[in-house]
PDB file with SEQRES, HELIX, SHEET and CRYST1 records, atoms N, CA, C and O in Angstrom:
SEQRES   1 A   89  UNK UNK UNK UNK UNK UNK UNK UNK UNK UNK UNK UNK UNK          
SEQRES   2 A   89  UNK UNK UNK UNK UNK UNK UNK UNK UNK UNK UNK UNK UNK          
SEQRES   3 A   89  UNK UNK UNK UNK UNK UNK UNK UNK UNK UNK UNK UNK UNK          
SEQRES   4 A   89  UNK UNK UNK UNK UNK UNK UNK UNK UNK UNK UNK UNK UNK          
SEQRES   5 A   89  UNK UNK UNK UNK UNK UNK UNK UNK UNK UNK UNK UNK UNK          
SEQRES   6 A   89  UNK UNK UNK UNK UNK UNK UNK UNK UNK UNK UNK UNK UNK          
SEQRES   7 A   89  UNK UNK UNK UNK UNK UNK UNK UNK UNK UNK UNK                  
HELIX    1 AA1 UNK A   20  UNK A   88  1                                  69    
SHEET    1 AA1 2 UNK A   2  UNK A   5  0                                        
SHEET    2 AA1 2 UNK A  12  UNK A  15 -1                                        
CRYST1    1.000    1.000    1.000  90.00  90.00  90.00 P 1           1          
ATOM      1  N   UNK A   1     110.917 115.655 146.830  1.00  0.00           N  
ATOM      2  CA  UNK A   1     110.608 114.649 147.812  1.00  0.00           C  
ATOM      3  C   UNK A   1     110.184 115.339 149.099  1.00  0.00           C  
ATOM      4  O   UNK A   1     110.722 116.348 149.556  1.00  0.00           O  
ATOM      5  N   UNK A   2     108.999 114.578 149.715  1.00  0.00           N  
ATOM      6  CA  UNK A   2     108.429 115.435 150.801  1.00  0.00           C  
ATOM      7  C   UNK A   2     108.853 114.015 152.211  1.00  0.00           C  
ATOM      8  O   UNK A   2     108.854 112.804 151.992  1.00  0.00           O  
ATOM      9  N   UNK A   3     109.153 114.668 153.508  1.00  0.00           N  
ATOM     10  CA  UNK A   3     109.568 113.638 154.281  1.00  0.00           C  
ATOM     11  C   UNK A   3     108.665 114.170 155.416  1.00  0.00           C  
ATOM     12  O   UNK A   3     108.708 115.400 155.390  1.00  0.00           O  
ATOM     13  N   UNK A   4     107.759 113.655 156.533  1.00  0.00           N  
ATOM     14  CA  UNK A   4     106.883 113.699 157.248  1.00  0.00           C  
ATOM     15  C   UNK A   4     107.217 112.815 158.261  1.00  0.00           C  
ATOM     16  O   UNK A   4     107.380 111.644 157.918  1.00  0.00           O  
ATOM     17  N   UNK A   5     107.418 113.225 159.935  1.00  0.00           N  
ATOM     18  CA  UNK A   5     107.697 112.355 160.910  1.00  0.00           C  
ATOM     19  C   UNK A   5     106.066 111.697 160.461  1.00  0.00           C  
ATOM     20  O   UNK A   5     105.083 112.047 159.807  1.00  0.00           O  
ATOM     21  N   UNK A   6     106.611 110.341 161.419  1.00  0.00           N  
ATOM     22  CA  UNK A   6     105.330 109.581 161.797  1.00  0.00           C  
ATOM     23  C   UNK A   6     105.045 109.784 163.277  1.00  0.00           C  
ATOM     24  O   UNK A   6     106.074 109.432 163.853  1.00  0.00           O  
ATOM     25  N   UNK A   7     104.164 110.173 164.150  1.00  0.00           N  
ATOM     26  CA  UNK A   7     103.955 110.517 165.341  1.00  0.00           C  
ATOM     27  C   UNK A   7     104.293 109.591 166.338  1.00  0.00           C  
ATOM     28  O   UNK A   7     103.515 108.661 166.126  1.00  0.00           O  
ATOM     29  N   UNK A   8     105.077 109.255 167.418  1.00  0.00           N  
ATOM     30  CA  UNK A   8     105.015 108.294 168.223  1.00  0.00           C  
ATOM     31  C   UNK A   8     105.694 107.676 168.202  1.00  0.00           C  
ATOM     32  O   UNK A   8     105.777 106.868 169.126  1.00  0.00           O  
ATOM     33  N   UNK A   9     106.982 107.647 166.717  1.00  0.00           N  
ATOM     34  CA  UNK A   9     107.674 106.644 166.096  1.00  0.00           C  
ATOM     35  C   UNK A   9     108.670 107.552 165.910  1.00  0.00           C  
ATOM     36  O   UNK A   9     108.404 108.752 165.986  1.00  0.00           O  
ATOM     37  N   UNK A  10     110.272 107.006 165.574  1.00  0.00           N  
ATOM     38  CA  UNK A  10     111.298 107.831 165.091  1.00  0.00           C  
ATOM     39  C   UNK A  10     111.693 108.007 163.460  1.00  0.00           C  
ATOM     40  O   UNK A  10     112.689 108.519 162.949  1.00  0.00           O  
ATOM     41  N   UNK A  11     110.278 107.251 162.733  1.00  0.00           N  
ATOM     42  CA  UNK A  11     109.676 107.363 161.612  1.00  0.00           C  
ATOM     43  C   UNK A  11     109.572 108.172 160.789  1.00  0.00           C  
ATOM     44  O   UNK A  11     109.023 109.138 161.318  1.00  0.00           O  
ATOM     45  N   UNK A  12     109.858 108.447 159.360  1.00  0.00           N  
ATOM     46  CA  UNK A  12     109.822 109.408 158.432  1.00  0.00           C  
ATOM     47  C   UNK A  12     108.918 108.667 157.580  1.00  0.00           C  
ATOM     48  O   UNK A  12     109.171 107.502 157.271  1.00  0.00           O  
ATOM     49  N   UNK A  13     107.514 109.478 157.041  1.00  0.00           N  
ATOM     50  CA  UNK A  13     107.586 109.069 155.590  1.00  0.00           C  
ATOM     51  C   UNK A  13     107.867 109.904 154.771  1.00  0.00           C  
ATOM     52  O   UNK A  13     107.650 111.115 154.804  1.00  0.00           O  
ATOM     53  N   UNK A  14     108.747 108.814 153.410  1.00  0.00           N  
ATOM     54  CA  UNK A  14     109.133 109.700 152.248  1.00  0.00           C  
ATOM     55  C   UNK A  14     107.930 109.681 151.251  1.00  0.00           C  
ATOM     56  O   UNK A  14     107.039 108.833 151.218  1.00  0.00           O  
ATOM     57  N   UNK A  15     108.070 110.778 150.442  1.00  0.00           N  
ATOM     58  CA  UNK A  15     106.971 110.744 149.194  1.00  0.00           C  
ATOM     59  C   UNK A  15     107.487 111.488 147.914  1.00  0.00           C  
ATOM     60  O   UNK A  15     107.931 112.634 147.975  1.00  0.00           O  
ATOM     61  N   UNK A  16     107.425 110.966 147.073  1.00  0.00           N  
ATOM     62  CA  UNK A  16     108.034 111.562 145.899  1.00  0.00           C  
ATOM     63  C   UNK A  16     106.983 111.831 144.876  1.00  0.00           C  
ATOM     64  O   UNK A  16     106.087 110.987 144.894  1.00  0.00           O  
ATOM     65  N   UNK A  17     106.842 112.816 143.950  1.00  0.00           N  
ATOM     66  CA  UNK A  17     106.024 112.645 142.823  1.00  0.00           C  
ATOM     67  C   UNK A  17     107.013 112.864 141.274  1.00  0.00           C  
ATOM     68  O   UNK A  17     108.161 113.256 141.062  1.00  0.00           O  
ATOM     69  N   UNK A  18     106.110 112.479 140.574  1.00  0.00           N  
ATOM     70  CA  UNK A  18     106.481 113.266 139.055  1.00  0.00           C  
ATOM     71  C   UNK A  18     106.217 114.739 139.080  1.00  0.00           C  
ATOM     72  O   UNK A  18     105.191 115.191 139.588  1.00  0.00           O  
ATOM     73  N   UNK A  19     107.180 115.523 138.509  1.00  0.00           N  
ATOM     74  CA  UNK A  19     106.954 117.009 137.851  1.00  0.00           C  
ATOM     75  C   UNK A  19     106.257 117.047 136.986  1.00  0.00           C  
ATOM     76  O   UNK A  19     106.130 118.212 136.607  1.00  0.00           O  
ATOM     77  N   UNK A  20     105.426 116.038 136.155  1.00  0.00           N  
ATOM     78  CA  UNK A  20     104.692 116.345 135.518  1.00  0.00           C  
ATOM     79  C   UNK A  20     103.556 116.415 135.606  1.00  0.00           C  
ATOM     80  O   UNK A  20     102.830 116.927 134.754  1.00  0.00           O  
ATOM     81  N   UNK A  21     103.191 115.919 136.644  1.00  0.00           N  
ATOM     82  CA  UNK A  21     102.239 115.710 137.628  1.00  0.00           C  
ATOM     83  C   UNK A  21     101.609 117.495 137.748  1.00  0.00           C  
ATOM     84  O   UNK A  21     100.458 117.652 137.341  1.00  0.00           O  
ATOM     85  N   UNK A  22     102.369 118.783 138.299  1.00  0.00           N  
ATOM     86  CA  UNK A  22     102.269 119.578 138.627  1.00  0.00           C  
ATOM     87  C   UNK A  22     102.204 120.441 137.095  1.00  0.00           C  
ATOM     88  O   UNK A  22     101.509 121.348 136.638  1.00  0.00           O  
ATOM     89  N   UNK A  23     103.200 119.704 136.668  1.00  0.00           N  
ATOM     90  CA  UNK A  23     103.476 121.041 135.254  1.00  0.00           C  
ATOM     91  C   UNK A  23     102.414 120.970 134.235  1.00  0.00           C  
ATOM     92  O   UNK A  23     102.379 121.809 133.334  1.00  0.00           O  
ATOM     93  N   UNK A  24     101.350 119.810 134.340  1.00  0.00           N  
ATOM     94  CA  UNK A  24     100.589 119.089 132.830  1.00  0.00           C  
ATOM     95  C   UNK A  24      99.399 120.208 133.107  1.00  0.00           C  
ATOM     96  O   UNK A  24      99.137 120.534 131.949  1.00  0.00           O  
ATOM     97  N   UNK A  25      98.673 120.856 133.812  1.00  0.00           N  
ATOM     98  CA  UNK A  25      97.812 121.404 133.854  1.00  0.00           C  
ATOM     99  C   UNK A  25      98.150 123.095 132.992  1.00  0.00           C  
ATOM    100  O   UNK A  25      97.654 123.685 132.032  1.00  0.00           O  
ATOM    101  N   UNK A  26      99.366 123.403 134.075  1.00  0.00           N  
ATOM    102  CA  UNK A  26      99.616 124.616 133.234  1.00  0.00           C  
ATOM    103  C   UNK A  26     100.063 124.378 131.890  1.00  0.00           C  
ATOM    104  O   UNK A  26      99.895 125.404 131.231  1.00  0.00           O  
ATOM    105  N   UNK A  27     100.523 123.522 131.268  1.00  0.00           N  
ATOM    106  CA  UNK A  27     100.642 123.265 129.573  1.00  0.00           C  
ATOM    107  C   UNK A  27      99.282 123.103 129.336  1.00  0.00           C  
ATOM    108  O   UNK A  27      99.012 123.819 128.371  1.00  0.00           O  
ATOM    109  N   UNK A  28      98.717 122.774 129.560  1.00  0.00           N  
ATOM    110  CA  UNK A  28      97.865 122.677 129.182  1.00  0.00           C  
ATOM    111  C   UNK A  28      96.968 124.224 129.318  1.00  0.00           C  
ATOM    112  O   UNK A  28      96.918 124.687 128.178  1.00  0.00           O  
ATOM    113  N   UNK A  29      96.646 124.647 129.766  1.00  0.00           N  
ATOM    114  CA  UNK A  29      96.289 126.025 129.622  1.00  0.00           C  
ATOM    115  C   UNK A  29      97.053 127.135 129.119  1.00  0.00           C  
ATOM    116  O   UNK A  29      96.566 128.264 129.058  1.00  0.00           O  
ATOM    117  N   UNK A  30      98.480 126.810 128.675  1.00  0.00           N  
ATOM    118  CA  UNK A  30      99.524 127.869 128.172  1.00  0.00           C  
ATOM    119  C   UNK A  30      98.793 127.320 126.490  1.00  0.00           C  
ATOM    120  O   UNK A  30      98.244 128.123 125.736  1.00  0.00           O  
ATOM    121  N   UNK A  31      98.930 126.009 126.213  1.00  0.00           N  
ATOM    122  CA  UNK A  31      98.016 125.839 124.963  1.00  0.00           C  
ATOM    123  C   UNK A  31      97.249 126.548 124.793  1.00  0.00           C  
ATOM    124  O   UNK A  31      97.345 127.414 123.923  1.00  0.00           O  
ATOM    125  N   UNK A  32      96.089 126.396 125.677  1.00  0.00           N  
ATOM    126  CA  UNK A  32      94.536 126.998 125.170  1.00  0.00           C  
ATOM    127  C   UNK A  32      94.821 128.502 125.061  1.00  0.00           C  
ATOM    128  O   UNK A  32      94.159 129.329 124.433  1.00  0.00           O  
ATOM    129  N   UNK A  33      95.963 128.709 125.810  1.00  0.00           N  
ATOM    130  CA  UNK A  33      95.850 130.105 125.662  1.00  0.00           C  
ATOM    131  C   UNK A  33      96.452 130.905 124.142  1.00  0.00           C  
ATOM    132  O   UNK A  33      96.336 131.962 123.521  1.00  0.00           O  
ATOM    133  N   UNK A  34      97.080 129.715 124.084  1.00  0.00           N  
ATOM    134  CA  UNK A  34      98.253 129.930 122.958  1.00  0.00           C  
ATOM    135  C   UNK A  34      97.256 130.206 121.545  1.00  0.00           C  
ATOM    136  O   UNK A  34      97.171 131.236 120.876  1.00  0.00           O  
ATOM    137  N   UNK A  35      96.516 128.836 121.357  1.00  0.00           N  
ATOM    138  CA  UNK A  35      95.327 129.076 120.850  1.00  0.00           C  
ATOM    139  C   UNK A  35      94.049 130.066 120.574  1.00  0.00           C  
ATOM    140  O   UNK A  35      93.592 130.179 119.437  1.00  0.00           O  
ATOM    141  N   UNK A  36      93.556 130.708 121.590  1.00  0.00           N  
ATOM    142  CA  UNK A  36      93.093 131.982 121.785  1.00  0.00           C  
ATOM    143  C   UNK A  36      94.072 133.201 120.801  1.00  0.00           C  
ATOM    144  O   UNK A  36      93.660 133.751 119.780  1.00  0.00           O  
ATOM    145  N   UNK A  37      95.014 133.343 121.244  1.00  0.00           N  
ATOM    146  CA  UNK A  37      96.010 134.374 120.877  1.00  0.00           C  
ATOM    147  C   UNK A  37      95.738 133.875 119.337  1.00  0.00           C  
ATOM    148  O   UNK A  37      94.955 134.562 118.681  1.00  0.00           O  
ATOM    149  N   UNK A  38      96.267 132.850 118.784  1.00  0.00           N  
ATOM    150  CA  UNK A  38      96.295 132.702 117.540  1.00  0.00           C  
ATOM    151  C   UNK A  38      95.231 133.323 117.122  1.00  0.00           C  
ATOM    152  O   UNK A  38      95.219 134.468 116.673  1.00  0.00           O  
ATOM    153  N   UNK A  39      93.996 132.369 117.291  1.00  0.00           N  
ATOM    154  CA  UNK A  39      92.495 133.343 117.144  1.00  0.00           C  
ATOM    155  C   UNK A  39      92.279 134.807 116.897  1.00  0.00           C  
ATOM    156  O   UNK A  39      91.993 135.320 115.815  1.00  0.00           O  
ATOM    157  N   UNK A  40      92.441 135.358 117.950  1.00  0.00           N  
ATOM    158  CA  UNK A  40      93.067 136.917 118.081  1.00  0.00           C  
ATOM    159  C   UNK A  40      93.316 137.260 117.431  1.00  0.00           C  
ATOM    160  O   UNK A  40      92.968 138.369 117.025  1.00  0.00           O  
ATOM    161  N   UNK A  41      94.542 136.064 116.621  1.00  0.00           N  
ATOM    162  CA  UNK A  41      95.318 137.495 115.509  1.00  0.00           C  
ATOM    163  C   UNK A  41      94.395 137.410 114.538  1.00  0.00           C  
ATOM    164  O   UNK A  41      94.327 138.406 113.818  1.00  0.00           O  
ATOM    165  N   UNK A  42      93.571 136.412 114.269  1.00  0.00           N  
ATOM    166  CA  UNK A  42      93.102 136.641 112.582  1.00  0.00           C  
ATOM    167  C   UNK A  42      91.564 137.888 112.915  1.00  0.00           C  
ATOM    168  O   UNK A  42      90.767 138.311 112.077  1.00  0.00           O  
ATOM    169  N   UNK A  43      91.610 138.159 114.303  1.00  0.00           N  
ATOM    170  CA  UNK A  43      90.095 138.741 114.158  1.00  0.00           C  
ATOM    171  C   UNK A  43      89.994 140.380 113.757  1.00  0.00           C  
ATOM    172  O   UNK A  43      89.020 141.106 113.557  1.00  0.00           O  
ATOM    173  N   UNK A  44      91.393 140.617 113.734  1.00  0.00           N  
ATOM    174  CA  UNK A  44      91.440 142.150 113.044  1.00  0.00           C  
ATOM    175  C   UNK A  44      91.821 142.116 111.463  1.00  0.00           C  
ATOM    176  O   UNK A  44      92.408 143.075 110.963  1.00  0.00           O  
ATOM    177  N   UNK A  45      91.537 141.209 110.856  1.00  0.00           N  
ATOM    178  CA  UNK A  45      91.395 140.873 109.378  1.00  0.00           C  
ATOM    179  C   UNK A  45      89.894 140.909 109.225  1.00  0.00           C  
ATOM    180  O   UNK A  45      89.242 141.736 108.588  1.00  0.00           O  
ATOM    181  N   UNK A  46      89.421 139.794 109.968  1.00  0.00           N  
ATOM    182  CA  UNK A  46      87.686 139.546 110.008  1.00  0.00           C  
ATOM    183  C   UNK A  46      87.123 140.779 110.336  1.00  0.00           C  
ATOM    184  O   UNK A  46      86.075 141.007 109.733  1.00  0.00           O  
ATOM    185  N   UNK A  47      87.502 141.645 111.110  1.00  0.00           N  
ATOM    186  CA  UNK A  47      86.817 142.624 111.727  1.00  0.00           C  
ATOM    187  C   UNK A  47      87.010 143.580 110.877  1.00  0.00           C  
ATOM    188  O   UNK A  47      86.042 144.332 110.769  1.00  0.00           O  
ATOM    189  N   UNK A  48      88.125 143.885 110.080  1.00  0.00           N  
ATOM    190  CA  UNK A  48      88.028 145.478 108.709  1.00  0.00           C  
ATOM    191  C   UNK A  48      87.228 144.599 107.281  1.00  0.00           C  
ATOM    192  O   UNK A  48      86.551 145.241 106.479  1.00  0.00           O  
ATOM    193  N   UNK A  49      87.366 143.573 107.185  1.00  0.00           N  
ATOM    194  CA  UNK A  49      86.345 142.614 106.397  1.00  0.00           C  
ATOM    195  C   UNK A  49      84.612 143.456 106.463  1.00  0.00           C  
ATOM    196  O   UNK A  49      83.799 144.051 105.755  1.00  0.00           O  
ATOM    197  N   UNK A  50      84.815 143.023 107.687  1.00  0.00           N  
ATOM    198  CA  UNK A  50      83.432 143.261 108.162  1.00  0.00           C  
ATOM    199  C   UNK A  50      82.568 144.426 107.958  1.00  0.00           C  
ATOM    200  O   UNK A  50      81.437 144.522 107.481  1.00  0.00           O  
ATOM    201  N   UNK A  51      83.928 145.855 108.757  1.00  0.00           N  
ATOM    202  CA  UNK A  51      83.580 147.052 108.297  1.00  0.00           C  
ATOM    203  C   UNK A  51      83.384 147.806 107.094  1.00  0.00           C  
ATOM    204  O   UNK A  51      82.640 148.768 106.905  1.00  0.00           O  
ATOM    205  N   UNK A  52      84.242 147.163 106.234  1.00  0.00           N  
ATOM    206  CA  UNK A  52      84.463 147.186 104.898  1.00  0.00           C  
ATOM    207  C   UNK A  52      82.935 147.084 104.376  1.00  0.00           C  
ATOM    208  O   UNK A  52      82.223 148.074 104.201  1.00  0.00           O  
ATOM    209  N   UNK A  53      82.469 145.539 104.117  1.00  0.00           N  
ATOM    210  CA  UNK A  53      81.289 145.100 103.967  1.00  0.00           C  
ATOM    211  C   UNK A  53      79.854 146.557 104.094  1.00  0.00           C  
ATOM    212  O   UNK A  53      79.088 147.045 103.263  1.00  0.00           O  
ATOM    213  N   UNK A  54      80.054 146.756 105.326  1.00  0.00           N  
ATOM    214  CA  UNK A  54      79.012 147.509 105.928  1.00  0.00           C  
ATOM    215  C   UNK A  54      78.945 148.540 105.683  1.00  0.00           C  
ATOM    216  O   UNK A  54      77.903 149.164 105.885  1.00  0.00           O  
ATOM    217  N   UNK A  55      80.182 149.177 105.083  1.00  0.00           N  
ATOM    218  CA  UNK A  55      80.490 150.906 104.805  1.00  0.00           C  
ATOM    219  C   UNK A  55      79.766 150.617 103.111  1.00  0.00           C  
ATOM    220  O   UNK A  55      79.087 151.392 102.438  1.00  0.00           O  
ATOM    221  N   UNK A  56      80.128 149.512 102.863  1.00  0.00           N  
ATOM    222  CA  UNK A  56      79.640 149.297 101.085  1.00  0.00           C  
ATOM    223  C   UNK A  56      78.042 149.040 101.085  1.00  0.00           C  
ATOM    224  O   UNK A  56      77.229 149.589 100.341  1.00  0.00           O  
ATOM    225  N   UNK A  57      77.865 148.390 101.765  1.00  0.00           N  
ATOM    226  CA  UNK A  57      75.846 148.509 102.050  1.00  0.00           C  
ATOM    227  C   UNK A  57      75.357 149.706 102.531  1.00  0.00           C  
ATOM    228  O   UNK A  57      74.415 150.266 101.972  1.00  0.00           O  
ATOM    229  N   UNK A  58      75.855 150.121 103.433  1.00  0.00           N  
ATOM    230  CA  UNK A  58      75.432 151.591 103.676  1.00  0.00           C  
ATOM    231  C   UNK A  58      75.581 152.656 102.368  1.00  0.00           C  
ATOM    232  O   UNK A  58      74.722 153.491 102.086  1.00  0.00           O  
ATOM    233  N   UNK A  59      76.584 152.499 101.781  1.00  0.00           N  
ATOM    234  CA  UNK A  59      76.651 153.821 100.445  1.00  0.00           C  
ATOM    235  C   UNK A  59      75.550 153.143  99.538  1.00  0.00           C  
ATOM    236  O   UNK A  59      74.715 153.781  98.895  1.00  0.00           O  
ATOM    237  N   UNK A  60      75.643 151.922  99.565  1.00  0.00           N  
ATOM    238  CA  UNK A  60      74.942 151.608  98.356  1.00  0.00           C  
ATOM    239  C   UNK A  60      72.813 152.020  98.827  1.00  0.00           C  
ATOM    240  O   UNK A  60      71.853 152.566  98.283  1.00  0.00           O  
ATOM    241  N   UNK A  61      73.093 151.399  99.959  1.00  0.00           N  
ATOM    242  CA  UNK A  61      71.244 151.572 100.534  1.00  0.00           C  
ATOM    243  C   UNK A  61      71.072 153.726 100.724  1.00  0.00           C  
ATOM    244  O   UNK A  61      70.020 154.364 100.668  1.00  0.00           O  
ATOM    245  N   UNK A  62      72.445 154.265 100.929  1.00  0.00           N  
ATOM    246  CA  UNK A  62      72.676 155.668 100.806  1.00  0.00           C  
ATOM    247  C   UNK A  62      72.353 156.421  99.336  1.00  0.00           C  
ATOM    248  O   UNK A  62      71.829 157.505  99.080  1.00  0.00           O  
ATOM    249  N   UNK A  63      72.858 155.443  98.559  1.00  0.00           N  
ATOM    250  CA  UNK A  63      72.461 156.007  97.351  1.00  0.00           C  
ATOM    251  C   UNK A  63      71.398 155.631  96.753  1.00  0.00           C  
ATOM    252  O   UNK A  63      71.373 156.312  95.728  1.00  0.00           O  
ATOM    253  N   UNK A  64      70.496 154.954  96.767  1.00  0.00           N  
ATOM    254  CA  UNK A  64      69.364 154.342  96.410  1.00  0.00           C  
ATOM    255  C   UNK A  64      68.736 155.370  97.111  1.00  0.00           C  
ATOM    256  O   UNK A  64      68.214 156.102  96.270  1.00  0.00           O  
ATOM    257  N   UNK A  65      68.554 155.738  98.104  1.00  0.00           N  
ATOM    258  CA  UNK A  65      67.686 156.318  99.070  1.00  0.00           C  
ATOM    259  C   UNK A  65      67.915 157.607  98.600  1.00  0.00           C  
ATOM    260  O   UNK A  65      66.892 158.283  98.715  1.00  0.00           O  
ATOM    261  N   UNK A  66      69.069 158.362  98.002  1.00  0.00           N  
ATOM    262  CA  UNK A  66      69.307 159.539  97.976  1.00  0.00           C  
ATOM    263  C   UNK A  66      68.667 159.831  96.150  1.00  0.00           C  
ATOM    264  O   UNK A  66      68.247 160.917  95.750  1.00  0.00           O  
ATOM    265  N   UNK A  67      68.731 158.941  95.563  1.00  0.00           N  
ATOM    266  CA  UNK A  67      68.437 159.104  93.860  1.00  0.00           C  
ATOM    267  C   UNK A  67      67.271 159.161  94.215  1.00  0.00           C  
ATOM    268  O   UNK A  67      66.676 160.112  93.708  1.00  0.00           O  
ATOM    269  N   UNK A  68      66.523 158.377  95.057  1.00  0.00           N  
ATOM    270  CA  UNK A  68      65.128 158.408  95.395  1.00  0.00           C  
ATOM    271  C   UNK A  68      64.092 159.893  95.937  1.00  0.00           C  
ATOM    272  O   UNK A  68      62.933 160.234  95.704  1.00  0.00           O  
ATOM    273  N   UNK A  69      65.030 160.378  96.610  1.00  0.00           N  
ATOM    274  CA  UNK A  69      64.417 161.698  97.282  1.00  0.00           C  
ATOM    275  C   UNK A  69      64.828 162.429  95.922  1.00  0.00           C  
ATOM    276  O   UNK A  69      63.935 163.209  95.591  1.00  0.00           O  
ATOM    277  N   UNK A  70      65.900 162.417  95.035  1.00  0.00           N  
ATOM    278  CA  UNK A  70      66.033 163.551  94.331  1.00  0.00           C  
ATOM    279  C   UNK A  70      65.090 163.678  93.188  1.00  0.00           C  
ATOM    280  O   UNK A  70      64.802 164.767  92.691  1.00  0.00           O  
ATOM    281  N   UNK A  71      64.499 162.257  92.686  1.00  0.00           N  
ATOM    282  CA  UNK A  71      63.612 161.962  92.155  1.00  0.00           C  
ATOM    283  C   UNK A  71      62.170 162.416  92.371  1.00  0.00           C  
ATOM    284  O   UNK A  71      61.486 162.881  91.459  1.00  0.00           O  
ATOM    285  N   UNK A  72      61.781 162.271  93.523  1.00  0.00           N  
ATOM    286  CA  UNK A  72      60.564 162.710  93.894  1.00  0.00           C  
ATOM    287  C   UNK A  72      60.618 164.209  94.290  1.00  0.00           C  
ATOM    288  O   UNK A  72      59.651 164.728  94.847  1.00  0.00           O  
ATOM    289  N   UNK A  73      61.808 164.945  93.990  1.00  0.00           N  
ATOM    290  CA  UNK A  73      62.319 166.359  94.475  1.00  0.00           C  
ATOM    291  C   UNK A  73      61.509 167.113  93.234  1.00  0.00           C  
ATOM    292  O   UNK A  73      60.603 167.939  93.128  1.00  0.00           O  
ATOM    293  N   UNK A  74      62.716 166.035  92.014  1.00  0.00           N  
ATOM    294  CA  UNK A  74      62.300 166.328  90.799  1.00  0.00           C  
ATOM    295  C   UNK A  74      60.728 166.650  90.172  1.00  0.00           C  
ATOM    296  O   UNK A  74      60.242 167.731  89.838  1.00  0.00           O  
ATOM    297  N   UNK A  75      60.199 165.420  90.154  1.00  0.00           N  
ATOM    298  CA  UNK A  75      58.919 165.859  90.153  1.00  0.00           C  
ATOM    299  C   UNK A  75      57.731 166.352  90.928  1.00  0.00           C  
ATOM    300  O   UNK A  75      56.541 166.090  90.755  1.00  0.00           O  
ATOM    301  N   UNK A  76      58.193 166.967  91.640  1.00  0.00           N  
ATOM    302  CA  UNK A  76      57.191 167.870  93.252  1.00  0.00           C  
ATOM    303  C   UNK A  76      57.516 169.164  92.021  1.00  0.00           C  
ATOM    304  O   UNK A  76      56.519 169.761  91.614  1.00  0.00           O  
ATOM    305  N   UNK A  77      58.707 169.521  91.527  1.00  0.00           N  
ATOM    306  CA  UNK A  77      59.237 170.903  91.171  1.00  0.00           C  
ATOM    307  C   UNK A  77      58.398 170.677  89.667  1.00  0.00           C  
ATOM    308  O   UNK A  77      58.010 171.746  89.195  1.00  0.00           O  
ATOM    309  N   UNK A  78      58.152 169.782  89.065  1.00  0.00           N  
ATOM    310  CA  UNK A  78      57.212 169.942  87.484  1.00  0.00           C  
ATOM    311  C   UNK A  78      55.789 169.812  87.776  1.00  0.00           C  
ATOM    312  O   UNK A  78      54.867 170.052  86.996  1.00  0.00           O  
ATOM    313  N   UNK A  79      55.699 169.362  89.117  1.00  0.00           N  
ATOM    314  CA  UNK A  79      54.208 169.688  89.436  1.00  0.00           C  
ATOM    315  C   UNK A  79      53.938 171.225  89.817  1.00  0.00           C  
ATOM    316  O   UNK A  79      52.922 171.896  89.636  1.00  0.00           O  
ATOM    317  N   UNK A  80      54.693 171.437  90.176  1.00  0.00           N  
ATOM    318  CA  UNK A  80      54.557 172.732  90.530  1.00  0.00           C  
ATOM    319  C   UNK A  80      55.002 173.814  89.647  1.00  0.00           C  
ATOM    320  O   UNK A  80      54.705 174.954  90.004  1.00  0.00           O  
ATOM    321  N   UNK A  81      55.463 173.708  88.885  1.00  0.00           N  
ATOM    322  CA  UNK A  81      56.221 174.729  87.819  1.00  0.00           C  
ATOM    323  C   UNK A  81      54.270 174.332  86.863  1.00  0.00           C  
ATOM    324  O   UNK A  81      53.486 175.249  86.618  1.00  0.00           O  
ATOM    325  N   UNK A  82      54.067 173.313  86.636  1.00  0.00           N  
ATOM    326  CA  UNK A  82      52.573 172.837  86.226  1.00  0.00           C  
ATOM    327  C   UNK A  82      51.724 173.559  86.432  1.00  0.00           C  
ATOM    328  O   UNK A  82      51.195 174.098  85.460  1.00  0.00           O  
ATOM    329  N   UNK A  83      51.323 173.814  87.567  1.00  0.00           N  
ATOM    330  CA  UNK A  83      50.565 174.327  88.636  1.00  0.00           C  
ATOM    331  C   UNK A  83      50.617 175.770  88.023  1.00  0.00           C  
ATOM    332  O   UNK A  83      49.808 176.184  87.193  1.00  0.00           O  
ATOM    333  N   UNK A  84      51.952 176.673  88.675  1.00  0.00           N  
ATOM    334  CA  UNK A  84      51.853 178.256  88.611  1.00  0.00           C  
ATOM    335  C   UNK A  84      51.744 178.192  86.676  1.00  0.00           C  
ATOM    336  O   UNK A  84      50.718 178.854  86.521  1.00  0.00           O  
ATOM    337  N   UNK A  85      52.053 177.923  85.712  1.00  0.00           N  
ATOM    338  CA  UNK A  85      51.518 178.020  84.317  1.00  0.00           C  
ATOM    339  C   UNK A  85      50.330 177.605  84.572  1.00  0.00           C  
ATOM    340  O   UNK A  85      49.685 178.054  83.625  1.00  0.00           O  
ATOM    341  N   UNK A  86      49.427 176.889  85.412  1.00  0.00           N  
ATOM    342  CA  UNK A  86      48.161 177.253  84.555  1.00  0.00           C  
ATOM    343  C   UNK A  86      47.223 178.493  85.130  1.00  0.00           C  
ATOM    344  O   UNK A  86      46.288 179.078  84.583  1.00  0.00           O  
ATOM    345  N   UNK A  87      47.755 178.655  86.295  1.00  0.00           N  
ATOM    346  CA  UNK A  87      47.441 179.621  87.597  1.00  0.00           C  
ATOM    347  C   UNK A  87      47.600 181.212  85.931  1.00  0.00           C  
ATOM    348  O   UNK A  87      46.771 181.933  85.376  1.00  0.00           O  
ATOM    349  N   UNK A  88      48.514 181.092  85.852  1.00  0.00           N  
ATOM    350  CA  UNK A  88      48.837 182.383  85.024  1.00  0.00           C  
ATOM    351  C   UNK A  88      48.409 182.782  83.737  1.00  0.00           C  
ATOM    352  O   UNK A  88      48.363 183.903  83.230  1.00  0.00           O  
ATOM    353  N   UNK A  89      47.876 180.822  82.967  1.00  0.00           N  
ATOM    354  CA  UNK A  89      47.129 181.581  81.849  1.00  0.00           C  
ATOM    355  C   UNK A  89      45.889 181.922  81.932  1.00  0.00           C  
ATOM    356  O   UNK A  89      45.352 182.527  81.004  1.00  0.00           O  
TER     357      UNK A  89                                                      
END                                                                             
């Protein structure tokens, strides 16, 4: 309760509020926050998910790419083994 002379007068006014009045905002943001946090927790599940995912596309686009060079390694070396046999007969 808040009490305030009135000027001029031997006057008080009284004023009272609800506490909930004051408290409903911060519940209300201890929620959202509460919420967030929850969020939070699941995003280091989502997030090794994720990495997971990406380490497996990378080996896989790694190995495609790597059978590929060894392939064309391969035959650079029978062209050329080709080559010095006829050079020699």
């Amino acid at each position: 309760m808040l009490c305030a002379p009135v000027h001029g007068t031997p006057y008080y006014v009284a004023a009272t509020t609800y506490l909930d009045e004051f408290t409903k905002p911060v519940k209300e943001m201890e929620a959202k926050a509460n919420q967030s946090l929850k969020h939070a927790e699941h995003s280091p599940g989502i997030l090794v998910v994720t990495l997971l995912l990406i380490g497996i596309i990378v080996a896989l686009y790694g190995t495609r790419l790597t059978s590929r060079i060894k392939r064309l390694t391969s035959v650079a070396e029978q062209i050329s083994v080709a080559r010095w046999m006829r050079k020699s007969l």
